[in-house]
DSSP file (Angstrom, degrees, kcal/mol; ACC not computed):
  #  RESIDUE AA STRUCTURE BP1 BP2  ACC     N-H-->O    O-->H-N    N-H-->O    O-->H-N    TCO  KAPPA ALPHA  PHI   PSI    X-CA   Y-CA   Z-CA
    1    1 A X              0   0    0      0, 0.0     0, 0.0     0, 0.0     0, 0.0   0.000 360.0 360.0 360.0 -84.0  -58.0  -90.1    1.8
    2    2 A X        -     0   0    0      2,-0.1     0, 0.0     1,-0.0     0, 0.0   0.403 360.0-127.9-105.3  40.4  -55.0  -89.5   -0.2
    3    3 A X        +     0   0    0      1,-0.2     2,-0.4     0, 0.0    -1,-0.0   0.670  38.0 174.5  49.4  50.1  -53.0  -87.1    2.1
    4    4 A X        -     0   0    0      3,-0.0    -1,-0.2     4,-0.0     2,-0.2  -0.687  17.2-147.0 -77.3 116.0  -52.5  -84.6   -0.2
    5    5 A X     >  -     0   0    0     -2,-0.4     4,-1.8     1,-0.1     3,-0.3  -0.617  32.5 -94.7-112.2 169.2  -50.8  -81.4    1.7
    6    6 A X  H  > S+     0   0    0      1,-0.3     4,-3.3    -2,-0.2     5,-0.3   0.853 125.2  45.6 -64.8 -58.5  -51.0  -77.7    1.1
    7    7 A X  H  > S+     0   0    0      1,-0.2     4,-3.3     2,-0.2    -1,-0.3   0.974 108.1  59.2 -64.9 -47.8  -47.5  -77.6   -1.4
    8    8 A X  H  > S+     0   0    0     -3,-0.3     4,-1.6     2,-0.2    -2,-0.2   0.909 107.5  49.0 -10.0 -76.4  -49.0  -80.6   -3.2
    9    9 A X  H >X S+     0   0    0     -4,-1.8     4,-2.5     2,-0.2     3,-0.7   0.897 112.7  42.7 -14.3 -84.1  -51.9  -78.3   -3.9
   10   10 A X  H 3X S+     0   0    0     -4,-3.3     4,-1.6     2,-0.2     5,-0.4   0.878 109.5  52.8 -66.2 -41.8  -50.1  -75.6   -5.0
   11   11 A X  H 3< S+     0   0    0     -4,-3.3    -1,-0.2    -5,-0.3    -2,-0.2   0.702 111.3  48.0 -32.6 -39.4  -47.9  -77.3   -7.0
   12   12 A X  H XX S+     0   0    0     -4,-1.6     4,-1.7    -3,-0.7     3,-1.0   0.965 114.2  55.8 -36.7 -87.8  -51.3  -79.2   -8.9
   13   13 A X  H 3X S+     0   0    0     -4,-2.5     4,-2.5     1,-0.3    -2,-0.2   0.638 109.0  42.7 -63.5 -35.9  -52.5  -75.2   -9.0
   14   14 A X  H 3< S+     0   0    0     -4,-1.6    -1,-0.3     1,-0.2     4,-0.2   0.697 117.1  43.1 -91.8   0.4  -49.3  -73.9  -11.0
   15   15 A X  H <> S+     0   0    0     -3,-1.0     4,-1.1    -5,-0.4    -2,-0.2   0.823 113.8  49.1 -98.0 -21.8  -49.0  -76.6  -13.5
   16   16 A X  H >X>S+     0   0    0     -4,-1.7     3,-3.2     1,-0.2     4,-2.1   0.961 120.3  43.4 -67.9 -51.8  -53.3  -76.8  -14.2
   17   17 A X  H 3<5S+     0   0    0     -4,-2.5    -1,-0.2     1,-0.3    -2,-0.2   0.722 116.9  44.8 -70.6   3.8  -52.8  -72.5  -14.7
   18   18 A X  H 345S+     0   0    0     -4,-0.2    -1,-0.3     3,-0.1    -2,-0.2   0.799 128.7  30.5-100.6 -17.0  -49.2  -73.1  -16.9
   19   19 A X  H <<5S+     0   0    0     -3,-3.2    -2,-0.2    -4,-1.1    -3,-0.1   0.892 130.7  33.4-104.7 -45.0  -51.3  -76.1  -19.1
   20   20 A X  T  <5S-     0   0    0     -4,-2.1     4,-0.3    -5,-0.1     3,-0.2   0.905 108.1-131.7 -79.3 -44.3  -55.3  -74.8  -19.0
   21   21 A X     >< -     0   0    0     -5,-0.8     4,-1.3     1,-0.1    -3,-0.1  -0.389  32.9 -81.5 108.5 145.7  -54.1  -70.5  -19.1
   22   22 A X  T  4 S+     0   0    0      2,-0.2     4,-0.3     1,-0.1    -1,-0.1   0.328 124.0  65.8 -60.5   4.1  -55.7  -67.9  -16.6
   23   23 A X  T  4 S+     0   0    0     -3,-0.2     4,-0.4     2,-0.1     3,-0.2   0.872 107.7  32.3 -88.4 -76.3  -58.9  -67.7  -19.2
   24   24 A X  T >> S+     0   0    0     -4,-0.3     3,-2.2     1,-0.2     4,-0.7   0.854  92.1 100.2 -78.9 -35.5  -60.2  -70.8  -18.9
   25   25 A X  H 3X S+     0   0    0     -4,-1.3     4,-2.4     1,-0.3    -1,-0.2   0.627  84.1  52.4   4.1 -89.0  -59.2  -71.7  -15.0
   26   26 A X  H 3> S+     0   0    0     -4,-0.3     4,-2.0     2,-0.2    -1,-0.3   0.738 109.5  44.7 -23.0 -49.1  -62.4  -71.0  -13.7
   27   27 A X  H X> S+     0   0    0     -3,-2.2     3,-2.5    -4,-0.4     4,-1.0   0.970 114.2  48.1 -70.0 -77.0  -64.2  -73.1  -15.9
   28   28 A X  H >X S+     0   0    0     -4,-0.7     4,-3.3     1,-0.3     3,-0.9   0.871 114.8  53.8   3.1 -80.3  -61.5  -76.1  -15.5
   29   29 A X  H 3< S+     0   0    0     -4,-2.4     4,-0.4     1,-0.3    -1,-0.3   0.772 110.2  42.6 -37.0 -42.6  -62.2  -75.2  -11.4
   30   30 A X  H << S+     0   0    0     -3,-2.5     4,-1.2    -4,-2.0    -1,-0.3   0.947 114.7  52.5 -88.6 -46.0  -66.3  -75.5  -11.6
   31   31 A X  H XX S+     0   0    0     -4,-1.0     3,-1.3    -3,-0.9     4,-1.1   0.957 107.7  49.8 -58.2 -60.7  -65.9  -79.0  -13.9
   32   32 A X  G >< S+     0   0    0     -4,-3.3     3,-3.3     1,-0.3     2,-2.4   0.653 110.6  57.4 -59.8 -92.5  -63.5  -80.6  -11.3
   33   33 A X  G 34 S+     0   0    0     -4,-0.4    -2,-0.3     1,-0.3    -1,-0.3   0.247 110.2  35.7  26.2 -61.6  -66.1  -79.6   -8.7
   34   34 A X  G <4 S+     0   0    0     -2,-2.4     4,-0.4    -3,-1.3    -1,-0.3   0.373 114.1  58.8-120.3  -0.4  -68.9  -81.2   -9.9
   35   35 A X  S <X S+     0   0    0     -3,-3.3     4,-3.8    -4,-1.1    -2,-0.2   0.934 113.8  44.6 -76.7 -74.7  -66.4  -84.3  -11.2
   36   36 A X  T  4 S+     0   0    0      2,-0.2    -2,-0.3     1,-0.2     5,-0.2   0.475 117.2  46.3 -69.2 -21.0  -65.5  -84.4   -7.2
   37   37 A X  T  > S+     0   0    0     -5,-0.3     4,-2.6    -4,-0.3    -1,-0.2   0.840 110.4  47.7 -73.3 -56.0  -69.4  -84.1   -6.2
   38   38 A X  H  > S+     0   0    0     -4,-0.4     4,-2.7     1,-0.2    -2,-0.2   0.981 113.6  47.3 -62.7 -51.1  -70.7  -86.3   -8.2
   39   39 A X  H  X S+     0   0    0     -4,-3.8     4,-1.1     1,-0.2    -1,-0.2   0.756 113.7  54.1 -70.1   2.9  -67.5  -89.2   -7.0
   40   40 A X  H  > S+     0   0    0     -3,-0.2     4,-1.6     2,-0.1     5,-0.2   0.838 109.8  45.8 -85.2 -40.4  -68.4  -88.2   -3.2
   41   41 A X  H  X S+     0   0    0     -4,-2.6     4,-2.4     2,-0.3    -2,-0.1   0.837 116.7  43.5 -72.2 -22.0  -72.0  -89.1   -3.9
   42   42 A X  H  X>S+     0   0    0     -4,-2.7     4,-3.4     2,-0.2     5,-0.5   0.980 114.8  48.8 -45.1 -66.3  -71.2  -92.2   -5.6
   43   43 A X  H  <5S+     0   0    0     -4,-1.1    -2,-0.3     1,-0.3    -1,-0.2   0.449 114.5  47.1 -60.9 -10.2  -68.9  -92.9   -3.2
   44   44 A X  H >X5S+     0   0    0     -4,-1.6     4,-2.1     2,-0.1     3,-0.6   0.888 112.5  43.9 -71.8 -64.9  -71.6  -92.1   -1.0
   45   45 A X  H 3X5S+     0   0    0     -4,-2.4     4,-1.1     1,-0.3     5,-0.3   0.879 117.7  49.4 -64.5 -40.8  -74.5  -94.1   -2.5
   46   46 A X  H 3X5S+     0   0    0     -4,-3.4     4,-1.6     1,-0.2    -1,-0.3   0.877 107.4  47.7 -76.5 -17.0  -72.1  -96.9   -2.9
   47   47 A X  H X><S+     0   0    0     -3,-0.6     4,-1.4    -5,-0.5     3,-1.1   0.989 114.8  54.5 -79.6 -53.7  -70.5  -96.9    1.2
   48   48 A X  H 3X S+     0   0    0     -4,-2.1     4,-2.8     1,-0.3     5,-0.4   0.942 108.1  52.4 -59.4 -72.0  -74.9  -96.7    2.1
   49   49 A X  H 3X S+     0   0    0     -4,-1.1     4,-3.6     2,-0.2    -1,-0.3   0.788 109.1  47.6   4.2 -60.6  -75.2 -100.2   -0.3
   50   50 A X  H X< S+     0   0    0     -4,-1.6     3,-3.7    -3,-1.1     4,-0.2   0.850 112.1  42.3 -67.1 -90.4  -72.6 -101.8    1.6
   51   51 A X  H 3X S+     0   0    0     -4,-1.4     4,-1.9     1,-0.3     5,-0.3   0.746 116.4  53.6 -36.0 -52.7  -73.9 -101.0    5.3
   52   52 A X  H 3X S+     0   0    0     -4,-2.8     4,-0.9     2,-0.2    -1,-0.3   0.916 116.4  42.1 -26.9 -60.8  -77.7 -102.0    3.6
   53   53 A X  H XX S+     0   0    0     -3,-3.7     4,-3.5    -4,-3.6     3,-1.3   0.968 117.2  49.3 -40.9 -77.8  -75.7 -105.3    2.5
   54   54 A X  H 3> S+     0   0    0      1,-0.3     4,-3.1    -4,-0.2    -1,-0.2   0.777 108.3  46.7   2.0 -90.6  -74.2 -105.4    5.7
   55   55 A X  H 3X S+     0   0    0     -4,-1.9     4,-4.0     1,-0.3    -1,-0.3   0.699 111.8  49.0 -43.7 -49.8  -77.0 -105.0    7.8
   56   56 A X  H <X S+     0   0    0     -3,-1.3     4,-2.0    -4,-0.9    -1,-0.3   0.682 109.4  52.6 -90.5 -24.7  -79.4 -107.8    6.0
   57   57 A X  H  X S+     0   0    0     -4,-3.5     4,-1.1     2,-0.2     5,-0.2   0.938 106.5  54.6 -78.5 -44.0  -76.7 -110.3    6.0
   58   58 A X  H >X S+     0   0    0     -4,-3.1     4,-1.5    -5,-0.4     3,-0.7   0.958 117.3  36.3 -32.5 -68.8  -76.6 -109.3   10.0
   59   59 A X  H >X S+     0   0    0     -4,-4.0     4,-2.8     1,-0.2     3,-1.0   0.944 109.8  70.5 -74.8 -28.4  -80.6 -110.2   10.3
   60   60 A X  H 3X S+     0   0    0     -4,-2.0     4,-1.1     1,-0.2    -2,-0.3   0.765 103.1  36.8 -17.8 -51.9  -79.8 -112.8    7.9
   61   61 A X  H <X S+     0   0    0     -4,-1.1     4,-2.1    -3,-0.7    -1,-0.2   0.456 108.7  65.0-114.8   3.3  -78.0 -114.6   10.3
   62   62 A X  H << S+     0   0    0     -4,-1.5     4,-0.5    -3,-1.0    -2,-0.2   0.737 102.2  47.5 -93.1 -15.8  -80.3 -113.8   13.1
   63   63 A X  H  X S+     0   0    0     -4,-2.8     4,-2.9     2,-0.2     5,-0.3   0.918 108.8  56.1 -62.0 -44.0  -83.1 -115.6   11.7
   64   64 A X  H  X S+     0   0    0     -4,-1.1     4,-0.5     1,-0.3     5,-0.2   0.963 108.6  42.4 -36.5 -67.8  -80.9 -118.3   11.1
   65   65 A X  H  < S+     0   0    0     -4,-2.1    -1,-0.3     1,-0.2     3,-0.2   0.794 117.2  56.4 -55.4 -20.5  -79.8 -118.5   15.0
   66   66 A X  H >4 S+     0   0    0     -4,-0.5     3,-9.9     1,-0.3     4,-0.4   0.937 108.2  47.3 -82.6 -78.3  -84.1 -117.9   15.6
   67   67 A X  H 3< S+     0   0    0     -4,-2.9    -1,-0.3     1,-0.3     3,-0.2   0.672 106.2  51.8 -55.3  -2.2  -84.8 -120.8   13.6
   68   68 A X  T 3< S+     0   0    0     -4,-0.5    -1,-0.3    -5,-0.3    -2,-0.2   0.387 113.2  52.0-104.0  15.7  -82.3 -123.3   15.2
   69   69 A X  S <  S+     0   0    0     -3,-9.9    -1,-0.3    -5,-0.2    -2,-0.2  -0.018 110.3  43.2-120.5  26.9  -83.9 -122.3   18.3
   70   70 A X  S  > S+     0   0    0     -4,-0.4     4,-1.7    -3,-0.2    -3,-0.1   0.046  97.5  79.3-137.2  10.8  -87.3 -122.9   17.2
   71   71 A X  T  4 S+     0   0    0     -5,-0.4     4,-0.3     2,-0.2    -2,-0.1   0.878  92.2  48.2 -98.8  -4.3  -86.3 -126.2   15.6
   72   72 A X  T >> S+     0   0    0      2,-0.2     4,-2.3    -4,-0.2     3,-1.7   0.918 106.5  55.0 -64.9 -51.4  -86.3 -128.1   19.0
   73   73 A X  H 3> S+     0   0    0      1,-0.2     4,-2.5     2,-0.2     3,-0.3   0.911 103.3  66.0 -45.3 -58.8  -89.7 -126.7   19.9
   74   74 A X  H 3X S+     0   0    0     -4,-1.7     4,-1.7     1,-0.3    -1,-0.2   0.786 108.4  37.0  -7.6 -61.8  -90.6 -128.4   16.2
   75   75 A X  H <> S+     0   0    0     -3,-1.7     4,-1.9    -4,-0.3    -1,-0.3   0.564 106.7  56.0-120.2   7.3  -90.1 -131.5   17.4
   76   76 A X  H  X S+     0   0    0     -4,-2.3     4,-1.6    -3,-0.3    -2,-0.2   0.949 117.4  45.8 -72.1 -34.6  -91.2 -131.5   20.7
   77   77 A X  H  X S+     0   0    0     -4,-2.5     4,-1.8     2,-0.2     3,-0.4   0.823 110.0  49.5 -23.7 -61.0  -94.4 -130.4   18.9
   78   78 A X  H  X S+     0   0    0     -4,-1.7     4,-0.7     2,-0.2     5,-0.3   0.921 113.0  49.5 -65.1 -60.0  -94.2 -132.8   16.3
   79   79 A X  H  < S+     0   0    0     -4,-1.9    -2,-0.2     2,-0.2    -1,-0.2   0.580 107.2  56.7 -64.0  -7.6  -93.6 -135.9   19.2
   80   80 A X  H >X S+     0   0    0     -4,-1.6     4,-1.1    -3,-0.4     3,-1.1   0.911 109.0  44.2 -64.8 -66.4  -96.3 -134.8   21.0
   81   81 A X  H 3< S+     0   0    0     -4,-1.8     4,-0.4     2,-0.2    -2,-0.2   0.213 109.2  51.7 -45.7   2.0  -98.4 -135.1   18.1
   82   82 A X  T 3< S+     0   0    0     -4,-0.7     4,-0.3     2,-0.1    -1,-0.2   0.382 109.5  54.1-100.6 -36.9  -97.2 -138.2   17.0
   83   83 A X  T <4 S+     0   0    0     -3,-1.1     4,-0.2    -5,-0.3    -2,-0.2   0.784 111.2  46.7 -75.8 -33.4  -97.9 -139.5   20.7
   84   84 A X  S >X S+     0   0    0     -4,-1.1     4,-4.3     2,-0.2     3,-1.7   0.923 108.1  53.4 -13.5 -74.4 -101.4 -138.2   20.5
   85   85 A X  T >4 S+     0   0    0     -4,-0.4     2,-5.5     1,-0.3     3,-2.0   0.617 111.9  48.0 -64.5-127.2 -101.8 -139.8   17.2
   86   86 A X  T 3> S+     0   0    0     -4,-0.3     4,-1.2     1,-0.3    -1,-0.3   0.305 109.5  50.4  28.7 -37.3 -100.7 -143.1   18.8
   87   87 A X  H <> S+     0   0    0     -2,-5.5     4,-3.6    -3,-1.7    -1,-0.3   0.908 109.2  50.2 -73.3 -54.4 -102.9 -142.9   21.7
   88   88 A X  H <X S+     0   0    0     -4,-4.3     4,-1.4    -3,-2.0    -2,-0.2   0.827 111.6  51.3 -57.9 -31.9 -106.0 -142.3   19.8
   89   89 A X  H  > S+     0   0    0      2,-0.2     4,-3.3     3,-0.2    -1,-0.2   0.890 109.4  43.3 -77.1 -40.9 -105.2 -144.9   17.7
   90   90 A X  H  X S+     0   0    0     -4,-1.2     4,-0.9     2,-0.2    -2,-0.2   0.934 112.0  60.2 -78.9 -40.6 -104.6 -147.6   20.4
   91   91 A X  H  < S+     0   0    0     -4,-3.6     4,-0.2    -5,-0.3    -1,-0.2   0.843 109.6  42.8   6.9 -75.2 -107.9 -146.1   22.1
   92   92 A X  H >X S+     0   0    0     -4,-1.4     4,-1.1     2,-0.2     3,-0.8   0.815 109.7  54.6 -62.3 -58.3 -109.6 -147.0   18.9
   93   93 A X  H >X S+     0   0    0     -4,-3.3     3,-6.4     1,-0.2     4,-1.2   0.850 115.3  48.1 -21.7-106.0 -107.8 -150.4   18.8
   94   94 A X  H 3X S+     0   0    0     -4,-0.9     4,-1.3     1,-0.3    -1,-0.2   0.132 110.4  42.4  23.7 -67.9 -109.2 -150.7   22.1
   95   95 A X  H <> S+     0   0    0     -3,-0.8     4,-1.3    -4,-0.2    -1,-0.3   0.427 107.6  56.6 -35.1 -47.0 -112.4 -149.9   21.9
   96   96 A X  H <X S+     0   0    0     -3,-6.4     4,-0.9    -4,-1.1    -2,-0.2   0.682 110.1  49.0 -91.5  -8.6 -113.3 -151.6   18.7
   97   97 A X  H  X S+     0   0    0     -4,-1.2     4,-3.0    -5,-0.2     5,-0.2   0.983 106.6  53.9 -82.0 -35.5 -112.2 -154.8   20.2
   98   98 A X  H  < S+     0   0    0     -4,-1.3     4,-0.4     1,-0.2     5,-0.3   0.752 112.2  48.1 -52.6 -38.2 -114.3 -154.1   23.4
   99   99 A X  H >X S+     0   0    0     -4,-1.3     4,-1.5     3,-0.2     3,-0.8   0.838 109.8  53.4 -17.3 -58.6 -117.4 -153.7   20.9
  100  100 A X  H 3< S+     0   0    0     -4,-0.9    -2,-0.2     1,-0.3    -3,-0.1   0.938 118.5  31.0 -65.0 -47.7 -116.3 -156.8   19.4
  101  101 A X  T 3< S+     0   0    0     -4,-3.0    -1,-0.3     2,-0.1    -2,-0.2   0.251 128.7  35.6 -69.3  -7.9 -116.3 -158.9   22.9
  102  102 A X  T <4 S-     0   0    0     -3,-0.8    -3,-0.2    -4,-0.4     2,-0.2   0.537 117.2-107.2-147.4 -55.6 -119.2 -157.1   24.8
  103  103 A X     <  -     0   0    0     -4,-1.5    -2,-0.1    -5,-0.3    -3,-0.1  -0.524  27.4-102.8 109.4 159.8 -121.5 -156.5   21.5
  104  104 A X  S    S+     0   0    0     -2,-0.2     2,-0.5    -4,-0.1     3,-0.1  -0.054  81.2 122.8-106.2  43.5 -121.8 -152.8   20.2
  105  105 A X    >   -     0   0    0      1,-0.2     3,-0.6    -6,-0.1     4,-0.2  -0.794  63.7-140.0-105.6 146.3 -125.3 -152.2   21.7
  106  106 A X  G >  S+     0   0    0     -2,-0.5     3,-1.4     1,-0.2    -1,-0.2   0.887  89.2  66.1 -85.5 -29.1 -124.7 -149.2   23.9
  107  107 A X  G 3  S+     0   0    0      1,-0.2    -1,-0.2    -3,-0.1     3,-0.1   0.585  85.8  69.4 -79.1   1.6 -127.1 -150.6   27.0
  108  108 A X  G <  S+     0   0    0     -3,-0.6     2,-0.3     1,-0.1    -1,-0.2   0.624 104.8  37.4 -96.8  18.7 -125.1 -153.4   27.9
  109  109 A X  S <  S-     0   0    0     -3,-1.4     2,-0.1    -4,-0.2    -1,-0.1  -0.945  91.3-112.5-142.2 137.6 -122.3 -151.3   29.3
  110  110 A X        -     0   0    0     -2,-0.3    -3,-0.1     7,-0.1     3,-0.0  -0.632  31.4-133.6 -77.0 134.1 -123.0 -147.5   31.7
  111  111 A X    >   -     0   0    0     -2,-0.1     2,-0.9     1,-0.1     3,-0.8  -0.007  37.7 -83.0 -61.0 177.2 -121.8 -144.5   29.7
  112  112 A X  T 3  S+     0   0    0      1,-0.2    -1,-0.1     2,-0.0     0, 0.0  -0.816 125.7  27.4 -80.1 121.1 -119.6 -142.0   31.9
  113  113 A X  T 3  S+     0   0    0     -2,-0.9     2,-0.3     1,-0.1    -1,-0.2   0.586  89.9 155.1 101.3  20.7 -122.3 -139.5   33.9
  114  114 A X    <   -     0   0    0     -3,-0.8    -1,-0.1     1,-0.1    -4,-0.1  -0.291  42.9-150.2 -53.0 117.2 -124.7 -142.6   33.6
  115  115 A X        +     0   0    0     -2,-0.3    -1,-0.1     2,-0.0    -5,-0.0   0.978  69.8 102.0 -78.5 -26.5 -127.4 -142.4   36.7
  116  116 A X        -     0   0    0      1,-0.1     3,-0.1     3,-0.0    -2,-0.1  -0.062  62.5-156.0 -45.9 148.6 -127.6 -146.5   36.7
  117  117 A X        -     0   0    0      1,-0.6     2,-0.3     4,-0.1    -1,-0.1   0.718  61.3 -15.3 -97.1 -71.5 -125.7 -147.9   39.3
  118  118 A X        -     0   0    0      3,-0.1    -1,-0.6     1,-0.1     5,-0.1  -0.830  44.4-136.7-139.7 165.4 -124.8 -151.8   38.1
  119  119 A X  S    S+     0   0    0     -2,-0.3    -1,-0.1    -3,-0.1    -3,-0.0   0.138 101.8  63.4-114.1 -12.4 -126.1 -153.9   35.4
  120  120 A X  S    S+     0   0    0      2,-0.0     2,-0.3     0, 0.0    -1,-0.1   0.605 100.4  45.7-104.6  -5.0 -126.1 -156.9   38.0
  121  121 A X  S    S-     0   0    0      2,-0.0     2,-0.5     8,-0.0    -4,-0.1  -0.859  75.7-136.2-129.7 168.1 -128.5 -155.7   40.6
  122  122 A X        +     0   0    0     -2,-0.3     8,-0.4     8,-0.1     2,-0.3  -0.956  34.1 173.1-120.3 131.5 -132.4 -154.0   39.8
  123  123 A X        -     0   0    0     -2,-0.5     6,-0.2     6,-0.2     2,-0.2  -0.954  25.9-122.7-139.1 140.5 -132.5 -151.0   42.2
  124  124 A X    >   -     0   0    0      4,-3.2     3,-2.0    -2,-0.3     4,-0.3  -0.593  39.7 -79.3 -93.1 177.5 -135.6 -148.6   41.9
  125  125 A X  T 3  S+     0   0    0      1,-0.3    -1,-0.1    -2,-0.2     0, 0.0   0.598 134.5  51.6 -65.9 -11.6 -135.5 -145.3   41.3
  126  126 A X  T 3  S-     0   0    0      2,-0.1    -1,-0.3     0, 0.0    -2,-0.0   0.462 118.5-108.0 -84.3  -4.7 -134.7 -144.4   44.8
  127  127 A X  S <  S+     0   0    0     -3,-2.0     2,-0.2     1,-0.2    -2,-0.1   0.583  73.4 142.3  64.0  22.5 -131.5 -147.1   44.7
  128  128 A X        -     0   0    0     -4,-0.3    -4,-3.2     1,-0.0     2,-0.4  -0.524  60.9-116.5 -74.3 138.2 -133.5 -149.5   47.0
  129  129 A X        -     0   0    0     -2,-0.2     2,-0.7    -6,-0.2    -6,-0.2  -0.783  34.6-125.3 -88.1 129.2 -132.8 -153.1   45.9
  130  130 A X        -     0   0    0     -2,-0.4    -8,-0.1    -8,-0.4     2,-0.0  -0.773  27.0-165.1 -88.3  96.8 -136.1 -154.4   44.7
  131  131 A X        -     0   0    0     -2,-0.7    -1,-0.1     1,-0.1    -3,-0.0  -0.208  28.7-120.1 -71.4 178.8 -137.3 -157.5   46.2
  132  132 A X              0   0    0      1,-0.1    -1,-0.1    -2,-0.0    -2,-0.0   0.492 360.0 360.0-108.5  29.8 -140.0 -159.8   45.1
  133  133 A X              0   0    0      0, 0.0    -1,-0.1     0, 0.0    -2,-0.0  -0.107 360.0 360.0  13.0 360.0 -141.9 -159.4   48.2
């Protein structure tokens, strides 16, 4: 980190013992220590921060990419439903005018799954056309 070599060192080592005294050294020695533990563990906690940061901006932008791939799906979903809506409506259109022209009485037109054959011939229950014989 700062490429601090061996003479460096010792040089650092004769000037703390000519300013602190051989007395006090030790104590000086245990204080940086725990001055130099404590900045690695900052320096620790702060480096983990980043990569956290890091990391969340990273799924951050893979939701992003997710949701511009789910926004086509949207709107075929959404123009399907809108084509729905639109069908049923013209259906309805449809429907209420055929009510309106035919009369809304349900026997003058066969439902779907209706056993009547036609409205225009009298057949008995057997589908024999009924004379008046």
């Amino acid at each position: 980190m700062f490429d601090i070599g061996f003479w460096e060192l010792m040089i650092i080592g004769i000037v703390v013992l000519l300013v602190v005294g051989p007395e006090r050294m030790p104590k000086v020695a245990y204080t940086a220590g725990k001055w130099l533990g404590k900045g690695r563990s900052m320096l620790q906690s702060v480096k983990s921060e980043i990569d956290k940061e890091m990391k969340s901006e990273e799924l951050k932008e893979i939701l992003e990419k997710q949701k511009k791939q789910l926004n086509p799906l949207e709107e075929v979903i959404e123009e399907t439903t809108d084509t729905m809506r639109d069908l049923r409506n013209d259906t309805d259109a449809t429907m209420s005018d055929a009510e309106k022209t035919f009369g809304s009485s349900a026997e003058s037109y066969p439902q779907f799954g209706d056993s009547t054959e036609t409205l225009s011939g009298d057949k008995d229950s057997k589908g024999k056309e009924q004379n008046g014989d």
